[in-house]
N, C-alpha and C positions, 0 to 999 in steps of 0.2 A: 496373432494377437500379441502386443506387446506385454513382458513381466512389467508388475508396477506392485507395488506399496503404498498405501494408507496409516498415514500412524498420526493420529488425534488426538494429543495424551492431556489437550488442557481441558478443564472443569469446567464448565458454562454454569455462570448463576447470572439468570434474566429477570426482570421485571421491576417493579415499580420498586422505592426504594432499598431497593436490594443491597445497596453501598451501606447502607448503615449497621450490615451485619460484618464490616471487614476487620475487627477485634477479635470476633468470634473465630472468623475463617483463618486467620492467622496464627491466633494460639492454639487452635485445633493443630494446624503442621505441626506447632512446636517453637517456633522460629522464636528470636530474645530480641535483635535488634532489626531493627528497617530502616531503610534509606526511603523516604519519601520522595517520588522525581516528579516533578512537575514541569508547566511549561511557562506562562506569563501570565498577569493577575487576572484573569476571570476565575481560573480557581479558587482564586484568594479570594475576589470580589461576590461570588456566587457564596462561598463557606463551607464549599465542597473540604478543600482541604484541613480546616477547624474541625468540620466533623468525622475528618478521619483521624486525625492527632486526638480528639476526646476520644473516641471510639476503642482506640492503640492503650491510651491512657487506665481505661474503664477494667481492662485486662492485664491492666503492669508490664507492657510491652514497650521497650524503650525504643527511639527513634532519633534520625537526624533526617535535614531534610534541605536538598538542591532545585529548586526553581531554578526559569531562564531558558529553558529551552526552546528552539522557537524553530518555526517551519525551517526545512532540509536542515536537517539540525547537526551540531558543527564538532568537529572533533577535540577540539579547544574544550569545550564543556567534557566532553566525554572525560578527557584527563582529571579534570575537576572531580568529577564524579568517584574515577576508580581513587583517587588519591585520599578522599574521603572515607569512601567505603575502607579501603585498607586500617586507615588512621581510627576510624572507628571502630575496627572488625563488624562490621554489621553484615550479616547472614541471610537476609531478605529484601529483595529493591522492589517497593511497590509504585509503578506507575502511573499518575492520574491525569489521564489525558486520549491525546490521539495517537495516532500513528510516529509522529516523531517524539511523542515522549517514549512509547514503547520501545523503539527500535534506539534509544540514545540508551534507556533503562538496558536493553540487551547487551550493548556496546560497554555498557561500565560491566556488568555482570559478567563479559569474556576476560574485560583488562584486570577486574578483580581477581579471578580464579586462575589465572595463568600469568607466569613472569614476564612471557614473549609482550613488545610493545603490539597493542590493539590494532594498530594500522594494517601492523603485518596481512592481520585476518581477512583487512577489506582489503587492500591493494596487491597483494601476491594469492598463492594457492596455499598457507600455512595456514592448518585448523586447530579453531582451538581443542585444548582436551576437557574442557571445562568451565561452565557457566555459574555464576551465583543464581539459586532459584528467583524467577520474577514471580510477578501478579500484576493484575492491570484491574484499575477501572475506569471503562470507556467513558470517553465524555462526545468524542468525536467518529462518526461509521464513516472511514475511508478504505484506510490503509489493508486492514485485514490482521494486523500486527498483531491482536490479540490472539488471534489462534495459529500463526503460522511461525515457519522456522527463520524468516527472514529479517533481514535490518539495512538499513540503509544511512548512510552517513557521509557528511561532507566533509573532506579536509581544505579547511581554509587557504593554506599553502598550493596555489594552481587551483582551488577552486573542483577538485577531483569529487568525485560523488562516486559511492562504491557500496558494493551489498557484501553482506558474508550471511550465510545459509546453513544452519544446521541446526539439529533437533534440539541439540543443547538450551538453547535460548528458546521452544516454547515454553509460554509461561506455566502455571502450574494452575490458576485460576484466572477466568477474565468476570468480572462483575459487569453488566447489562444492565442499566436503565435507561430505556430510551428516554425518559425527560430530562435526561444530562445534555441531551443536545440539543431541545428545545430552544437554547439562547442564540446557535451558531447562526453568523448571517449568511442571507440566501447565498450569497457566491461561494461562501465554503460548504454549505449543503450541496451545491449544485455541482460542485467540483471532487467532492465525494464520493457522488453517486458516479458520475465519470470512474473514480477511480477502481470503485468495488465492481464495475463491469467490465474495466480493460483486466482486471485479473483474469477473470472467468475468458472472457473473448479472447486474451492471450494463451490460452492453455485450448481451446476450442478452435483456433488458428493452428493445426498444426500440421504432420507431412506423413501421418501415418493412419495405419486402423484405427477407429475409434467402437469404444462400446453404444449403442445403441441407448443405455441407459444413461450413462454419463452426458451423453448428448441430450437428451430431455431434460434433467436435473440441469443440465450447464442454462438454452434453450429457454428452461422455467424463469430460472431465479434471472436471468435477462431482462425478460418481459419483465418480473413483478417490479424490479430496481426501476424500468422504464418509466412503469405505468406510476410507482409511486415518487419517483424526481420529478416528474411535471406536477403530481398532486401538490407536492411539497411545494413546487413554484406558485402554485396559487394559496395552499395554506398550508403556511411555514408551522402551524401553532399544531398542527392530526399529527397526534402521539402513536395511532396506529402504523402511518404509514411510514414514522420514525422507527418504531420495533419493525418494521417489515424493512427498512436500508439496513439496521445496526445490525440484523440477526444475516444477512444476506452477504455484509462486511465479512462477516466472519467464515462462512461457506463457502466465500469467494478465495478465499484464498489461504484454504486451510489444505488444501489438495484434492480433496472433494470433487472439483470440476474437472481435474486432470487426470482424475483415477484410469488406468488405462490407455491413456494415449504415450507419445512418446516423446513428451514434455510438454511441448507447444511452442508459443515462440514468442519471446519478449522481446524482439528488438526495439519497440514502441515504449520501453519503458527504459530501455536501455538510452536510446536516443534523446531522449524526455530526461535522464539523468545529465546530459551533457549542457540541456536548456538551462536548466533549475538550478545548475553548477554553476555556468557562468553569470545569469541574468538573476536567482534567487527567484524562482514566477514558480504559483503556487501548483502544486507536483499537477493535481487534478487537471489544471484549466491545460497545462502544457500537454499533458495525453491527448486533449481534444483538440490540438494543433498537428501533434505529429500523425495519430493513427490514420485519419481519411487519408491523409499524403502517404500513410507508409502502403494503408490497402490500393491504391492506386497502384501502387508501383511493381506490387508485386501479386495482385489479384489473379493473375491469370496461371501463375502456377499452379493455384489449387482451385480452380475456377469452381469445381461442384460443392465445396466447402463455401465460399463466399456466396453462391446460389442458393444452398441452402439457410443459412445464415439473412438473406436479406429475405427467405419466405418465411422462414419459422419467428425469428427475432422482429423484422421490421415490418411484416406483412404486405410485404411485395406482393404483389398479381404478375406470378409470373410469366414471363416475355419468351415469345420464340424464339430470339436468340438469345442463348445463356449471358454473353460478357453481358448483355444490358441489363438483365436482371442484376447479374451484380454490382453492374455499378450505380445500380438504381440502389441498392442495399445500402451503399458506402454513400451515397445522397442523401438517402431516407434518415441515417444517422448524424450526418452534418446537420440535416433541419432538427434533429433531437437536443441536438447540442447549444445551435443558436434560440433554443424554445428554453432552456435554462439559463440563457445569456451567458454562454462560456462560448471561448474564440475557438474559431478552425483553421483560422493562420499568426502567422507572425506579427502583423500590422494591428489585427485585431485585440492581440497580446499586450499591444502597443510598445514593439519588439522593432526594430530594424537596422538586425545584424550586417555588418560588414560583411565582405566576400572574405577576406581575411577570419573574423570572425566564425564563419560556416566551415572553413575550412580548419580551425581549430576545434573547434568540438567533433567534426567529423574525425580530425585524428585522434581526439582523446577517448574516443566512444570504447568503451572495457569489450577488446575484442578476446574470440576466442585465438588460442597459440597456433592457428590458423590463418588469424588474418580478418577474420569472418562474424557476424552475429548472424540471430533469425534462423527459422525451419525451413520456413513455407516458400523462400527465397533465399541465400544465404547473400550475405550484404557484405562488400570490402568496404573499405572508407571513401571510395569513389560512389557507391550508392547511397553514402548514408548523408557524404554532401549532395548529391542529388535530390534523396528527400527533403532536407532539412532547404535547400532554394524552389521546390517547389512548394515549400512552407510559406512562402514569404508574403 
């Protein structure tokens, strides 16, 4: 059995307008000043963010507040951000948004509280020793950002896309209402839902023991993500099945589904960073381009994991010989993907990279000091251009 750790230290406040208690939650901490992060105007347009400037107001909570954020969100802002924060001394950054408002909100919160430049954190192995406390209120169920240690950010300079991971930056509370996403259009729902399931499937993809429980919980919340993306495809307006993605976002990748195992294996999201780096294509839709190609490639190393995975997840009928099962699983999932109208290849992305091109993201791919990404198969840059033309 592998040692492992669970450490969940954020607040969950879920339900129906639950954001308009965030004055209350705030001066409860303590906190004087807030950077408000946002992303581009439907915040503004909806009055989300009016009602949390009244709210801040109603408590004598002072604030400044940086809009602009915008999918794989850029390191250019991030400077912005910490420069602000600094100038102001502001002591609490509240996020209102997705995944890339949180993880840009994390980004200023490292470059605030630490002298070291912010890049350092994503592009080398330097950690930082200190986070300005977040909060989040979700508008978007993808990323998982509101409950997990991770962040993601692009330096415009090459185009480089990099995570930094530590406990530091969870946030301290994430607010839930699922009728914050009520407005999103079906292709960011749809690409969403992709993303809150390659967390879980990534950590469920892996090259060791697994617990028995972690695997049903992984398993469950699968199926429910499944069965409620295709509801949502027909009605975008069921708040239910919006609380059943938003709450699932969060489970997915808070470590919950990895409890136990002996990591898993991101190279699918790894490789997905190199897409979205160079092309800007939205994080979600590019998962459902690289994973069928990446489980192709590398299915048969862990062939009774992919077996199980397309009986339990896709409800395969399973086949006498095992590879067909599984690659009936990694089928079954391709048809899932084009029933949400998101691609499974490049063309479909309306993506068509140069050989040159494939062969530059395959080098830029953030290897380990090995050479290598992934568990379940270990990938040099010779396999990951492989995937990435059998994407095409």
């Amino acid at each position: 059995m592998n040692q492992t750790q669970f450490y969940a230290p954020t607040k969950v406040i879920f339900g129906a307008d639950t954001e308009k208690q965030i004055g209350d939650i705030i001066a409860n901490y303590g906190y004087k000043k807030v950077l408000i992060h946002y992303g581009g105007q439907s915040a503004l347009r909806s009055g989300l963010i009016d009602h949390v400037k009244q709210s801040l107001i109603s408590k004598k909570i002072d604030f400044v507040e940086l809009g602009g954020v915008v999918p794989n969100p850029v390191l250019s802002l991030v400077y912005q951000g910490i420069t602000l924060a600094k100038t102001e001394k502001v002591d609490f950054i509240l996020a209102v948004g997705g995944g890339s408002v949180i993880d840009s909100a994390k980004a200023i919160g490292y470059g605030a509280a630490n002298e070291q430049d912010v890049w350092d954190f994503y592009s080398t192995s330097a950690l930082p020793q200190a986070c300005l406390p977040i909060g989040t209120i979700l508008t978007i169920a993808a990323a998982g950002s509101e409950m997990s240690n991770s962040s993601v950010i692009t330096n415009e300079a090459g185009n480089l896309k990099r995570s930094c991971g530590t406990d530091l930056s969870r946030p301290l509370f994430s607010i839930m209402d699922p009728a914050l996403t009520l407005t999103l259009p079906d292709y960011q729902t749809a690409a969403g839902c992709v993303d809150i399931m390659m967390h879980t499937m990534e950590r469920y993809f892996n090259h060791g023991d697994n617990l028995e429980l972690t695997d049903a919980i992984s398993e469950s919340l699968l199926r429910v993500v499944k069965k409620n993306a295709l509801l949502l495809a027909k009605e975008p307006q069921n708040l239910a099945a919006r609380g059943e993605v938003m709450w699932a976002s969060s489970l997915s990748h808070n470590g919950l589904t990895g409890f136990g195992t002996d990591g898993g294996d991101f190279a699918t999201h790894k490789i997905e960073h190199e897409l979205s780096g160079m092309f800007d294509v939205t994080h979600g839709a590019g998962l459902a381009v690289v994973w069928p190609n990446w489980a192709r490639y590398v299915f048969k190393e862990r062939l009774e994991r992919f077996v199980q995975f397309a009986v339990n997840v896709m409800d395969v009928e399973p086949c006498t010989d095992a590879e067909e099962t599984a690659l009936k699983g990694i089928h079954a999932m391709e048809n899932f993907y084009h029933a949400l109208k998101m691609p499974t290849n490049l063309k479909e992305l309306g993506l068509n990279p140069t050989e040159a091109e494939l062969q530059e993201m395959a080098e830029k791919c953030d290897y380990r000091p090995d050479g290598t990404i992934g568990i379940v198969k270990k990938l040099a840059v010779s396999d990951v251009y492989a995937i990435l033309k059998c994407s095409r």
